[in-house]
N, C-alpha and C positions, 0 to 999 in steps of 0.2 A: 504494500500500500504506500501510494506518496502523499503524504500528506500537503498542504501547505500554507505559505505562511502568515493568512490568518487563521488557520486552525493552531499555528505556533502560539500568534497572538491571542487567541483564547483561554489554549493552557497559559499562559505569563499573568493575564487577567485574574484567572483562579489561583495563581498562586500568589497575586498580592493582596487579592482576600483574606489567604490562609495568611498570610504574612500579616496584615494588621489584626487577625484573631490569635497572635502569637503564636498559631500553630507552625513553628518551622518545619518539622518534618514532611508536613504535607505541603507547606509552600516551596521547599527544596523537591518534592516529587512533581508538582506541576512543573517548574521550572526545568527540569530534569525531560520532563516528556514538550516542552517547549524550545530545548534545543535539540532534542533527536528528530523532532518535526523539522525542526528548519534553523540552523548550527552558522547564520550567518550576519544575527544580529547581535550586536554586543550587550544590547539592556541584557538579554537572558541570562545572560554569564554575572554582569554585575549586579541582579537583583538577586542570584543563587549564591554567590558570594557574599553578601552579606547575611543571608540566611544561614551560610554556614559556618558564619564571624557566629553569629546568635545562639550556634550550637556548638563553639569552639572547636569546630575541623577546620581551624587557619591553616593547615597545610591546603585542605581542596580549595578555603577562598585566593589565596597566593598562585594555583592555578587556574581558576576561572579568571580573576584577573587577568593574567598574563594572555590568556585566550579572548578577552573583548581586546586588551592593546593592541595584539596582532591582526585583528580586525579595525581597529580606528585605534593609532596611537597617537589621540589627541584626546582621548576618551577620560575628562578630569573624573570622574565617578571611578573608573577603574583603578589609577591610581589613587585614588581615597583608598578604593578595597586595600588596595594591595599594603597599604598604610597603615591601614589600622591593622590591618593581620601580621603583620611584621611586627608592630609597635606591644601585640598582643602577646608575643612568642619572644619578646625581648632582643629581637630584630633590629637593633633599634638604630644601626648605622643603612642600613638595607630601607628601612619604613623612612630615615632624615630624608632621604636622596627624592624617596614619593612625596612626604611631603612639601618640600621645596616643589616639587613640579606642582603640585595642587595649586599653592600660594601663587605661583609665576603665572598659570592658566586660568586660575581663578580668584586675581587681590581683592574682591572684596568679603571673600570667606571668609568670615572674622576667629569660625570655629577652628579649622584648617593650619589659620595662621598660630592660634593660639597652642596649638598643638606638635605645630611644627617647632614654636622656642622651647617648649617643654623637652620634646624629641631631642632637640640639641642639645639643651640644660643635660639629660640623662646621657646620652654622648661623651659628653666633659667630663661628666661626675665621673662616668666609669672607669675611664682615661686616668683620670687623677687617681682612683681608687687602685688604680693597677701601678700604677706607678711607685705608692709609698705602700701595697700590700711586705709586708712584713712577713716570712714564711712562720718565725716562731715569736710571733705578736704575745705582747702579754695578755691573760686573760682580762675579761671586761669586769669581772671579778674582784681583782687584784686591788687590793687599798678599799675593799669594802668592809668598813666597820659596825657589822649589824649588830653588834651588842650595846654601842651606844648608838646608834642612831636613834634619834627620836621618834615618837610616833606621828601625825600631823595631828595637832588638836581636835578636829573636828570628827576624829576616828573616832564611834561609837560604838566599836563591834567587840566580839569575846577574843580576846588574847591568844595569840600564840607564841606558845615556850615552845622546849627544843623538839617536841614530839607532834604534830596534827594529829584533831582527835574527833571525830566527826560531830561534837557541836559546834565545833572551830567551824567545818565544812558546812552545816547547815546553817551555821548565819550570814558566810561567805554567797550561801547561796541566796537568800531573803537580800543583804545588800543587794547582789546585783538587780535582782528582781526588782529594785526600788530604783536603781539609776544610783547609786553609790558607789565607791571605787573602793578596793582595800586600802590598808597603809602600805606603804611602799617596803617600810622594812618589812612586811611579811610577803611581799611578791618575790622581792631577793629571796627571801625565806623557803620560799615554795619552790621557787626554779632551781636553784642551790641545791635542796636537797633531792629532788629528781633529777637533774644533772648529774649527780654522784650514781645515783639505785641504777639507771638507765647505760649511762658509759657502762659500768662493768655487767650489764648482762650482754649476750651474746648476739654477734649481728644476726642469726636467727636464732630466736626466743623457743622452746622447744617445751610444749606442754601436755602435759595429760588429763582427760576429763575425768574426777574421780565419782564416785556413786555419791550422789546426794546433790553433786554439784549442776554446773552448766556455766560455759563460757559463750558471750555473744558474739557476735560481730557487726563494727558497726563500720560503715564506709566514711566517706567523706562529709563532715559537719559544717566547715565553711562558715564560721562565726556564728551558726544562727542558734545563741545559747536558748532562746525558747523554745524552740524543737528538740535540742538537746535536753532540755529539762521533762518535756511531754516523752522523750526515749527510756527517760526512767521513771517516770508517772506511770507507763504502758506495760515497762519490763521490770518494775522491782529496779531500787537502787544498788548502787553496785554495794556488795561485801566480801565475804570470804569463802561464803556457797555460790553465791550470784556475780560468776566473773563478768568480766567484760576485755575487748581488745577493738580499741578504735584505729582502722588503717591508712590512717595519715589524712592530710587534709582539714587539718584544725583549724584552720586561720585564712585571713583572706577572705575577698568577697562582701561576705557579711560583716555587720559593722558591732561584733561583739563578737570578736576574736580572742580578746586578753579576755574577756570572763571566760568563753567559752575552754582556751588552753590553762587560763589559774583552776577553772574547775576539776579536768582533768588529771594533770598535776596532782590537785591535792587528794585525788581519790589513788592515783597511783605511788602519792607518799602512804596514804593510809592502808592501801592494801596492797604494797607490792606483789606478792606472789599469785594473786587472784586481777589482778588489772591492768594492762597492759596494754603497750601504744607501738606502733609502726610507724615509722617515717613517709612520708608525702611527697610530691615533686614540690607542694607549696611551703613545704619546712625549710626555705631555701632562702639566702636573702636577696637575690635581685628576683625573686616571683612576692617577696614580703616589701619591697620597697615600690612596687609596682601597683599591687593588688588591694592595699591597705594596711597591712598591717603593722609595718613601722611607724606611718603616720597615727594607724592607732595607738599603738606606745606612746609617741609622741605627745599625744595628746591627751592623754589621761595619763600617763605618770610621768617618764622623762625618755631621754635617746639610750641611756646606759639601760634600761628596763629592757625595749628590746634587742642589744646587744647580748644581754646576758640570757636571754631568749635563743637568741642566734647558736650561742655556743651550746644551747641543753640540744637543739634541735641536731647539731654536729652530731648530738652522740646517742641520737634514738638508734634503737635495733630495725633493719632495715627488711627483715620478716618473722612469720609465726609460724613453727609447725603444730597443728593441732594431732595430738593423738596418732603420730606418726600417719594421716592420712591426708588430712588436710593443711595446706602448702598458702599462708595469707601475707600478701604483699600487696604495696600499692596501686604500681603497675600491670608488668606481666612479663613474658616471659622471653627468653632472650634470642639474641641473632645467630648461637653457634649452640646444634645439639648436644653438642659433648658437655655442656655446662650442666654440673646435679647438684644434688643438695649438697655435696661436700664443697663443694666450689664454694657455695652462700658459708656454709664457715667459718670458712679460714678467708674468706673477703674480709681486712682491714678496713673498715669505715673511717675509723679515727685518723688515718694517714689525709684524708683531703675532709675539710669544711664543706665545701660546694662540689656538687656531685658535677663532672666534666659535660663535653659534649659527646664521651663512648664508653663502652665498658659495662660492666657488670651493675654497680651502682645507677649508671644513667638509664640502665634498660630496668630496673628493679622497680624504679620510680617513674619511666615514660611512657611503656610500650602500652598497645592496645591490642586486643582480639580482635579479627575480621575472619566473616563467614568462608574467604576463600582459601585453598591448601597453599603451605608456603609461607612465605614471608614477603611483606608490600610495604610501600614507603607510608609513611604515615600521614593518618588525613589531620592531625592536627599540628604538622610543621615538624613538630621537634619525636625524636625516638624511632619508633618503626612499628608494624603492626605484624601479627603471628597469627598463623590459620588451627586449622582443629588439628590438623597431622602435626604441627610442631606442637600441642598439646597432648596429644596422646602418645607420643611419646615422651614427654618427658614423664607423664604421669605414669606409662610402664615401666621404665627407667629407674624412677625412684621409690616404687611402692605406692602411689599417689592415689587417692579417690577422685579430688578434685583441686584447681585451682582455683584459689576465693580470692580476687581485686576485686579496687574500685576508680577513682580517677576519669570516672564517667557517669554523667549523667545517664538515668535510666528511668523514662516513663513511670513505669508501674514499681519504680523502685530497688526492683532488683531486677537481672537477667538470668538464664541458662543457656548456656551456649556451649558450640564444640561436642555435640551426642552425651552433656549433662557434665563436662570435666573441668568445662570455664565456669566461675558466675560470678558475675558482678555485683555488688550489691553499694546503692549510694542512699547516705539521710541525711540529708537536707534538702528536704519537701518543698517544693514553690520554690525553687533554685533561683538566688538574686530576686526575686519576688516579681518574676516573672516566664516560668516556664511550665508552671502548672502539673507538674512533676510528683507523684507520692516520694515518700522516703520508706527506708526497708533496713530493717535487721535481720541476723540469722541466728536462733538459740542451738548451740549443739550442748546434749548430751554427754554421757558417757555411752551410749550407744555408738557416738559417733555420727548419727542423721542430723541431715539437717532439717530446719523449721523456720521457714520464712513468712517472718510480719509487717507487713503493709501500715503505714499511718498518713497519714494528711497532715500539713501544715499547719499549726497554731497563730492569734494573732502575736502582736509584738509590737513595739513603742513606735511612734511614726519617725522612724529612722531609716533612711534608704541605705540599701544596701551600697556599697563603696564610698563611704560617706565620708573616709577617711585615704582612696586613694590618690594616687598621683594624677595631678592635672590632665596628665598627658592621653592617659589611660580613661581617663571621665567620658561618660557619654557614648565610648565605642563600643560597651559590650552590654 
């Protein structure tokens, strides 16, 4: 059948329906059947690129781009795309070069421009930042005198001595409920002492489900500590029957990062051997200086709060084995089959701060699942993506049931992928409070099944989400 092209024009139509009812996915599939009708008009490309800026596959928007250029390389919309998906993935000498062309094709942009000095402001910084990195920098730590530091006067809350004690934690939690902040000396208090419990456990954490107990699992949280809070209204708080292990992705985003990571913390001071945390691609500092999170330090306590954040995050454990069958990590799984779990062992995490642009570590934190066999470049710019066959073998390889990421949004919350040996599972519901997304946990037993629970997003203060990121980043995503 030949279609044409206004039947192209039709499908583009319905997919910018779908597009102002936030449904991306379906406005990415009209868009998607409005270039294979007719592959010669550049809107298609740049109105499916942004859709897929929306669902953060900036690697496919950075090629839709490139495909309206090559069709009209005067096309200031394209380079916009390609701009922001650059500037999204930290791009960010790649996305200056787009923006300058925006500004030069289009000066009275005022958004464009404004985003173009930021783009360069982050440029400079990082430039500088590489220039006086220091290999064996003194800790952020260093010269902190928490025994006399003062408390702020206005701290109204229950005391913390050398131990966190869960009325400690249940007033920590009522503050934040109220829009209150801790005192500072107990933020040093709480990161300090899970910095310590965290470094010497092992880059994978290796657990057993015992009778009486259950360990959850929860994906990515993304600041949003009121859903966070509705996770253990739904599942029981966490203790020392009722684990829990959240797989990275604390922060960022949402604009209740510090409560939502002092929270955590302080449940994994209180119960180290029952609670337990896995590092994120956004436990990183240029996705925390980008995303929100520094700014949020900034702004409710000081710059050295999240510096000393930065460093706990250095030395989270970078996976979980549950009960020798299940394998939980951020990402997913890697470029070369010969990698098994003895490999995640003896991986050195504490050797690099910032996880590179290859290796063991940057796939641990990047990679994604896709339905086809093999391995394909990645639709959201950075890492690579793995099909079922590189899943199923590693999962034969190492005794495996299944492999449990997160690092992706998922509609209904969770997925099963890969003939049941992938599954993703993400909570935080109403993603940026605008994708309409459930959130999901998974209770495993001592049996070892899993049990996957669905919730809905709760209200929350009228605080937008990235309320606290970089300029540069405002408004794109």
């Amino acid at each position: 059948m030949v279609a044409s092209k206004e039947e192209a024009v039709a499908f583009k139509n319905q997919g910018n329906d779908a597009f102002k009812k936030q449904d991306w996915i379906e406005a990415i599939d009209y868009y998607s059947k409005a270039i294979d009708a007719y592959s010669e008009d550049p809107s298609f490309y740049t109105n499916r690129a942004q859709a897929y800026i929306k669902t953060e596959m900036y690697g496919l928007a950075i090629a839709d781009a490139d495909s309206a250029i090559a069709l009209d390389p005067e096309n200031v919309k394209a380079y916009y795309r390609r701009a922001s998906a650059n500037t999204a993935i930290l791009h960010h000498s790649d996305a200056l070069r787009d923006w300058k062309l925006v500004v030069k094709k289009a000066p009275k942009d005022s958004a464009a421009r404004m985003r173009m000095v930021e783009c360069d402001k982050v440029v400079k910084r990082d430039a500088f930042l590489k220039a006086i990195e220091i290999e064996d920098a003194p800790s952020a730590a260093e010269g902190l005198d928490l025994e006399h530091m003062a408390l702020e006067q206005n701290y109204d809350g229950v005391k913390l001595e050398e131990q966190i004690t869960p009325e400690f934690v249940e007033d920590m939690i009522d503050r934040f409920k109220n829009g209150k902040k801790l005192a500072r000396k107990y933020v040093f208090q709480i990161i300090l002492a899970v910095k310590k419990i965290v470094y010497d456990e092992p880059t994978m954490v290796e657990v057993e489900v015992e009778q009486g107990k259950t360990i959850t699992v929860c994906g990515d949280t993304h600041g949003q500590f009121f859903d966070l809070l509705n996770i253990f209204k739904l599942n029981g708080f966490p203790s020392e029957t009722n684990g829990y292990l959240f797989n990275g992705d604390f922060v960022d985003r949402g604009s209740w990062s510090t409560e939502v990571c002092l929270l955590l913390y302080a449940y994994k001071w209180l119960y180290p051997t029952s609670f337990f945390l896995n590092r994120g691609n956004h436990e990183t500092d240029d996705m925390n200086r980008m995303y929100g999170f520094e700014g949020e330090c900034r702004a409710k306590y000081n710059e050295r709060v999240f510096k000393v954040f930065s460093e706990s995050f250095s030395a989270l454990p970078l996976a979980t084995l549950i009960g020798k069958k299940h394998f939980v990590l951020h990402g997913g799984l890697f470029s070369d089959d010969a990698v098994s779990l003895d490999d995640v062992r003896k991986l050195n995490r504490h050797k690099q701060r910032q996880p590179g642009q290859s290796g063991l570590m940057m796939e641990m934190l990047w990679t994604d699942p896709q339905p086809n066999p093999g391995r394909g470049p990645s639709k959201r710019g950075v890492g690579m993506q793995f099909g079922p066959d590189v899943t199923k073998r590693f999962c034969e390889a190492n005794g495996l049931e299944t492999v449990i990421r997160s690092h992706e949004v998922r509609m209904e919350g969770y997925e099963v992928e890969h003939d049941g040996r992938c599954v993703t599972v993400f909570s935080a519901p109403h993603y940026c409070d605008n994708t309409g997304n459930k959130g999901a946990f998974i209770n495993i037993g001592p049996e070892l099944k899993l049990k996957f629970n669905q919730f809905e997003a709760v209200p929350h203060p009228d605080i937008k989400p990235m309320a606290y990121a970089s300029n540069g980043l405002s408004g794109l995503i």
